[in-house]
Every structure is written in structure tokens, then in C-alpha cells.
N, C-alpha and C positions, 0 to 999 in steps of 0.2 A: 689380414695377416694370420689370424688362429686358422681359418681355413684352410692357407696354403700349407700352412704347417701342420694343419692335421693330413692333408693330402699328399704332402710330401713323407708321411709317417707312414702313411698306407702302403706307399710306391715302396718305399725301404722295407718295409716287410714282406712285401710281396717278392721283392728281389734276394732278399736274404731267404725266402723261404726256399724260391726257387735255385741257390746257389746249394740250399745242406741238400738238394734231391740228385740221384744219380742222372748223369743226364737224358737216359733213356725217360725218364719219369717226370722229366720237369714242365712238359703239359698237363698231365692229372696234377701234379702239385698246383699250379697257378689256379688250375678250375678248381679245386679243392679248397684254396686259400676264398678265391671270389664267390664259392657256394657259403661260407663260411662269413664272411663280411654282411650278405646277405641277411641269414638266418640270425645273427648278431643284430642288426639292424630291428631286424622284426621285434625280437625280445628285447630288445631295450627300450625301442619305442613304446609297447605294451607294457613297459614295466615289469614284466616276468625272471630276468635274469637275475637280479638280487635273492626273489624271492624264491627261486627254483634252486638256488646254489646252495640256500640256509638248508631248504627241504633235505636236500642229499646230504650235508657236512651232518645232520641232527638226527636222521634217519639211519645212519650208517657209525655214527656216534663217533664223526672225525672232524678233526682239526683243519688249519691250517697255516704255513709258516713259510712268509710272504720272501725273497731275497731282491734286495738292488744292487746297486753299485755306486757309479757317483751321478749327481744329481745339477745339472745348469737352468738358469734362468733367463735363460735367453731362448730363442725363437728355436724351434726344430732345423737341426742343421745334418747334412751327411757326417761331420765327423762331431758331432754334440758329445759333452762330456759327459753326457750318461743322461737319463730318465729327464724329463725337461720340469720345472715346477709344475704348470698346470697338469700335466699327466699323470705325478706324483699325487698331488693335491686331488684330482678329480678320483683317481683308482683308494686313496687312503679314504675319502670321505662316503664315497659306496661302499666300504667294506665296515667304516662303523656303523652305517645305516641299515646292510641288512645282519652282520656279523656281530659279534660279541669281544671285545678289542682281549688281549691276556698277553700278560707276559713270557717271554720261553721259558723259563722255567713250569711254569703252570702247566705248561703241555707236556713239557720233558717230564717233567717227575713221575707224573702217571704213567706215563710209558714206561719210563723204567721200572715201574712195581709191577709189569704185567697188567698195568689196568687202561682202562680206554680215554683218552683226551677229554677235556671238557668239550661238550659237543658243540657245533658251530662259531668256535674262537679263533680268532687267528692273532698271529703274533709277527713280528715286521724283524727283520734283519738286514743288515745293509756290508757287503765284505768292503774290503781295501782298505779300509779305514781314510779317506780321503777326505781333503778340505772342505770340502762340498756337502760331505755329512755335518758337519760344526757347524759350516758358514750359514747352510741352505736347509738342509733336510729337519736339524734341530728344531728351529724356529718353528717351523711346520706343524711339525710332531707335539711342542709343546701348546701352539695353536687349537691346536684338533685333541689337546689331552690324549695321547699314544702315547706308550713306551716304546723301547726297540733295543735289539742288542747290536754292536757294530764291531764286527773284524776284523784284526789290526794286526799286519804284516810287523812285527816287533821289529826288524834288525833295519826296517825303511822308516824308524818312526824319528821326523830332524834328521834327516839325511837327505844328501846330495845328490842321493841314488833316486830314480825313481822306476817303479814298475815298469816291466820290460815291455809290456803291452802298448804304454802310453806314450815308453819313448819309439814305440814301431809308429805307430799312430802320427805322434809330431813329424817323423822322419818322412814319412809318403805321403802325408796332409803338403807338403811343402818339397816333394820332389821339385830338382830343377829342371829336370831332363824330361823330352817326351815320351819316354820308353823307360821302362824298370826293365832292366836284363835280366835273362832264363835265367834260373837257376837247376840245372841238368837233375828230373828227378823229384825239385820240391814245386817248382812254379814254372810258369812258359814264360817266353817274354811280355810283357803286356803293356798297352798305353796308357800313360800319364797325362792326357791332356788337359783334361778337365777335370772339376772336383767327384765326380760319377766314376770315372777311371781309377782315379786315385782311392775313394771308396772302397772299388771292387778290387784291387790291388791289395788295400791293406785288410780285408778278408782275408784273403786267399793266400798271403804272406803269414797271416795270424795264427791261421790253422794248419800252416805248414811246420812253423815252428813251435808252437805245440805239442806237437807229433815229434819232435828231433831235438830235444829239450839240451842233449849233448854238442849240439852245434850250434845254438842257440846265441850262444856269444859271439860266437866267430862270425853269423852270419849278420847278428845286428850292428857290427864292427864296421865290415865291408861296406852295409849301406849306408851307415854313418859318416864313413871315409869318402863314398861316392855323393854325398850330398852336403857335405862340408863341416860335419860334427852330427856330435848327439845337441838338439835342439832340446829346452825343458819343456814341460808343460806346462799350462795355464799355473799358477798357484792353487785355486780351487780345484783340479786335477791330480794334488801331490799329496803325497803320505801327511797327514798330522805331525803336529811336531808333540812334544812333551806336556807342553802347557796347554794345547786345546785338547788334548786326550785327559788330563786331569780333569778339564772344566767340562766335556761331555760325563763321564763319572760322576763328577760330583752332581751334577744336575739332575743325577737317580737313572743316567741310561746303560742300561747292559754293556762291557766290554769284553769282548772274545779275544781268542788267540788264530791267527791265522797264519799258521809259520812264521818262520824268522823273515825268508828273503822271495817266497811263494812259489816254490819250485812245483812241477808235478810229483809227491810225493812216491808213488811208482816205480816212481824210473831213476831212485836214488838208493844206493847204496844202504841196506840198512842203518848201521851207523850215523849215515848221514840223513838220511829219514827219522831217526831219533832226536840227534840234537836241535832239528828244526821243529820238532812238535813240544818236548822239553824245552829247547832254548825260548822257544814263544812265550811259552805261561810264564818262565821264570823270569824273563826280561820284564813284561807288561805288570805282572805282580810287584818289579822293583820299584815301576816306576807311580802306581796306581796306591802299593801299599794294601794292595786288598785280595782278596783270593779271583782267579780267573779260571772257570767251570767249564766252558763254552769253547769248541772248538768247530771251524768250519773249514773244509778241505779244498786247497786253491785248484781251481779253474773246478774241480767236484764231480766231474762226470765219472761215469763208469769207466774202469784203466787209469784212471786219474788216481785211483785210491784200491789196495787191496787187503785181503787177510790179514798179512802184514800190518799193512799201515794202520790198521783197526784194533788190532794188538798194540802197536806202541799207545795208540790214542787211549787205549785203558789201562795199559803200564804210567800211564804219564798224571794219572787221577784228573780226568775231565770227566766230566757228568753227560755229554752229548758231544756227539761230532754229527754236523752238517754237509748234507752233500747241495749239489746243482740239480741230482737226479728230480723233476718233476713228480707230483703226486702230494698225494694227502699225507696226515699220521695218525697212524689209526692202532689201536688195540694190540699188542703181536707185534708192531714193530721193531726196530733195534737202532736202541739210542746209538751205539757207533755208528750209525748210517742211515742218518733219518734222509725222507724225502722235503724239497721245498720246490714252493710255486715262482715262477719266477713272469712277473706280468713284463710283456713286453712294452717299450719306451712309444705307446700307442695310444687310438683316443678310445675313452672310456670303453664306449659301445662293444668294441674288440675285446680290452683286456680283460672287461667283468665275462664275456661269456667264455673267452679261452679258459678260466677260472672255472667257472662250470663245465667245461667239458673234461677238464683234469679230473673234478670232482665223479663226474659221470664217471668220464673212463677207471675211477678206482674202486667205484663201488662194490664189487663183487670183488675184491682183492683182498687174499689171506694175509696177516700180517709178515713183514718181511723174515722173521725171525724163523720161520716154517721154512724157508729156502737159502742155500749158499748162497753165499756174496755174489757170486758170477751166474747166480741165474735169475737174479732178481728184476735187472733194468733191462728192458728191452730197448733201442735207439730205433 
């Protein structure tokens, strides 16, 4: 069984890789992914990948600051509710083995004074703030002696609501129908037959509405309607309630703000871009009692977050806002916009050296603070 599931881990990445390439390109993407598994193989069997990754983070006087999501213990599945134990567990325990474990703060602070991260440290963060961090990831982490800071969507925290992502997820995990209908514009018709379908479906669904963040309701309405309600998710897939967000805090682990209700910041109204970065800290502090420093920007890519929104985020008195943007933090960069690595839900060999090659590709890279916000991420 770990076999199949590491093989069926492989298959999913190779498909998801070749889904974000245009399709003119989706040949060199696949032989690029399979050159790649390769050379992966080689260094990890040698032993080299740990020891090459500390080389660049130490030589180049940079960090690292790790992001997940939610976390299952169960067997790798097409719609798995995020990072599986063992791949969690195997990526955390190579990174204290060749890495220097640190808190965010530790890496934040430097940065903000203009000075350079502790060199080869990495620090773990986990967004959603999901049952699955408490249930799952906790345990782990106090296992393996780690800290970690976890992001917590304030206005879904004991609420009935849950992230719009998971109730897409629930909804075409469980289509009745053989076909999801076109939607003219955001999606083609596509089949539903199997769970592979359904997969590529709720991609393809997921990054559409992302993209149309204003129609967003309306559309997950429709398919709710066509499928017989909004379905919940797992428990271990749902916002924290009040009482396990105390007991991660108290346990001494980081708690951030991650918007109220995790909109694409962007594409809202100022005003209403405001009271979701203020309303977060203020809510979580109500409930926590304690100051919340730490902010990370939902969904975090580049157009996810701009000028703008980096302005509230220092109007709002946080010490750091996190993006999805991949890369290291190095020397020069801008605590409103740090970079993080995000290991893919993969088996070791892969995720230690895609780690290294984030590290390579930033080596020569001026701190971000040298360039506008919009010229910084390249996609």
C-alpha cells in the first residue's frame, strides 16, 4: 500500500503539472517533471540533497519558511484532505536533520531590521487553520520538538460555514451526474465518471473561480442546487472552533490571522479589504487574549495581494504578511511580502529536492525590497 500511494502521488503531480502548462507546452512540461524525478532519485539516494540544500540556505545567508494546509492520515487519495501523515512526517524529519528548526519570528525580525535570516533555519506554517492542524499536525510537531505558526480564517472559526474551496471539493467529489455542464467562458463540459474525472473537474472548477471571485457564490450555488445541497466536509477538513484554537496557543504554537472569511484580497473593495485584515487580528486577539503579529494572504499568489493590500497590512500593525509566492528570505526582503516554500503532498525524494531547486533558483536573487511589488514574482 505505501507504494501505491506513493505512485499514485507521483501520477497526481505529474497531472497537475501538466494541467498549470499552456497546452502547447504540456510535452516539455511532463519530460521536465520525469527529468526531474530522475535527478531527484539520484541525490537522494546518494545522500546529497539535505546536504546540498543546507550548502545554498548557509552560503547565501537564507532561510526558509515551509507552508501546508490540512493534513489526513489516511492513505493518498485523488481528493485527500491535504499533505498525508507520512509525507508530512518524512519532509518535517529531513528538514531537522539537515536544517536548523526556528521560529517565524526569528526569521521575521531580521528581516525587518534590514539584516539577514539566521542562516539555514526554517520555520513551518500551516494556513486554514483546519481540524487537522490540532487533530493531526500538532501531535507531530510536538513529537519531532517543532514549533509552527497556523492561520486562521477568523469569521469561519465554530461556524457552519466552511471554506469555499472544500465545499467545491465535497460538491464534485460526489457529482451524481456523468457530465458537469459548460459553464460558457469559465469551463467546458467535462465528465464525471470516475474519481480521475472528477479530480480534473474540481481543478479546473477551482481555478476558475478564483479568477471570478464576484461570481463565486452564485456559481457554487448552481452546483450545489444541481447536486442536491452544499455537502459538509470531513470534520478534520473544517475551520477550528474556539476551544481548539485556545488549546493550539496555549501549547506555545504561533497563531496568525488570515482574513476574516478568505477572500482574494485584490479584488475587494478597499474598505472591504480593510475590515478583513483588521477584522481578523481583532477577532482572533478576542478570542486568544493575546497579541496576533502574523498575517498570511489567502490563496497568496501574485494579483492575489497588491500595493494596496500591503498598505492595509501595515496600517493594521502586523510584523509580517505571508505570501504562497515560492523562494527563500533572504537579506532585503519585505516583511509585507515574504516568500514561502510550499513542499508538494509528495514522497520525500521529490519534495527534499524541489526544496533545493527553489534554494538554487534564488541564489543570485536581490532582496525583494530592491523591486515593485509587481515585478518581483515571476509565474
Amino acid at each position: 500500500m505505501p507504494l501505491k500511494g506513493a505512485l499514485l502521488a507521483l501520477h497526481n503531480d505529474l497531472r497537475l503539472r501538466m494541467w498549470e502548462a499552456p497546452p502547447g507546452r504540456r510535452l516539455s512540461a511532463l519530460l521536465k517533471r520525469l527529468t526531474k524525478y530522475g535527478l531527484a532519485a539520484i541525490l537522494s539516494l546518494s545522500g546529497l540533497t539535505g546536504k546540498l540544500l543546507r550548502h545554498l540556505l548557509v552560503s547565501r545567508e537564507s532561510a526558509l519558511v515551509l507552508g501546508y494546509h490540512g493534513v489526513s492520515e489516511g492513505p493518498y487519495a485523488h481528493f485527500s484532505g491535504g499533505h498525508t501523515t507520512a509525507h508530512l512526517a518524512a519532509q518535517l524529519r529531513f528538514l531537522k536533520r539537515h536544517l536548523r528548526p526556528a521560529r517565524l519570528d526569528e526569521i521575521v525580525g531580521p528581516v525587518s531590521r534590514g539584516e539577514a535570516p539566521p542562516a539555514g533555519t526554517f520555520a513551518i506554517t500551516f494556513d486554514d487553520g483546519l481540524v487537522s492542524n490540532a487533530v493531526l499536525a500538532v501531535p507531530l510537531l510536538q513529537d519531532l520538538g517543532l514549533s509552527a505558526t497556523f492561520f486562521v480564517p477568523s469569521a469561519l472559526i465554530g461556524s457552519s460555514d466552511d471554506l469555499w474551496v472544500l465545499s467545491l471539493r465535497e460538491i464534485l467529489a460526489e457529482w451524481p451526474n456523468p457530465s458537469l455542464p459548460e459553464e460558457p467562458g469559465l469551463w467546458p463540459t467535462m465528465r464525471m465518471t470516475d474519481e480521475t474525472n472528477r479530480w480534473a473537474a474540481y481543478f479546473r472548477v477551482k481555478q476558475a473561480l478564483k479568477l471570478h471571485q464576484d461570481r463565486r457564490r452564485e456559481l457554487l450555488d448552481r452546483l450545489a442546487g444541481e447536486s442536491g445541497g452544499y455537502p459538509r466536509p470531513p470534520h478534520h477538513d473544517r475551520v477550528v472552533g474556539p476551544e481548539m484554537l485556545r488549546e493550539m496557543s496555549q501549547a506555545g504554537f504561533g497563531i496568525g490571522a488570515h482574513s476574516r472569511t478568505h477572500p482574494i484580497l485584490s479584488q475587494l473593495e478597499t474598505s472591504l479589504a480593510k475590515e478583513e485584515i483588521e477584522g481578523s487580528r481583532r477577532e482572533i486577539e478576542a478570542l486568544l487574549g493575546r497579541p496576533v503579529l502574523d498575517f498570511a494572504y489567502p490563496n497568496g499568489y501574485v494579483g492575489d495581494f497588491d500595493d494596496t493590500t500591503c498598505r492595509l497590512v501595515a496600517e493594521a500593525g502586523y510584523r509580517c504578511a505571508l505570501t504562497t509566492e515560492q523562494g527563500t528570505v533572504r537579506r532585503g526582503d519585505d516583511r509585507l511580502a515574504l516568500r514561502r516554500c510550499l513542499p508538494g503532498n509528495v514522497p520525500l525524494f521529490v519534495a527534499g529536492f524541489d526544496l533545493f531547486l527553489r534554494a538554487w533558483g534564488d541564489r543570485g536573487r536581490a532582496g525583494d525590497l530592491a523591486r515593485p511589488l509587481a515585478e518581483r514574482f515571476s509565474r
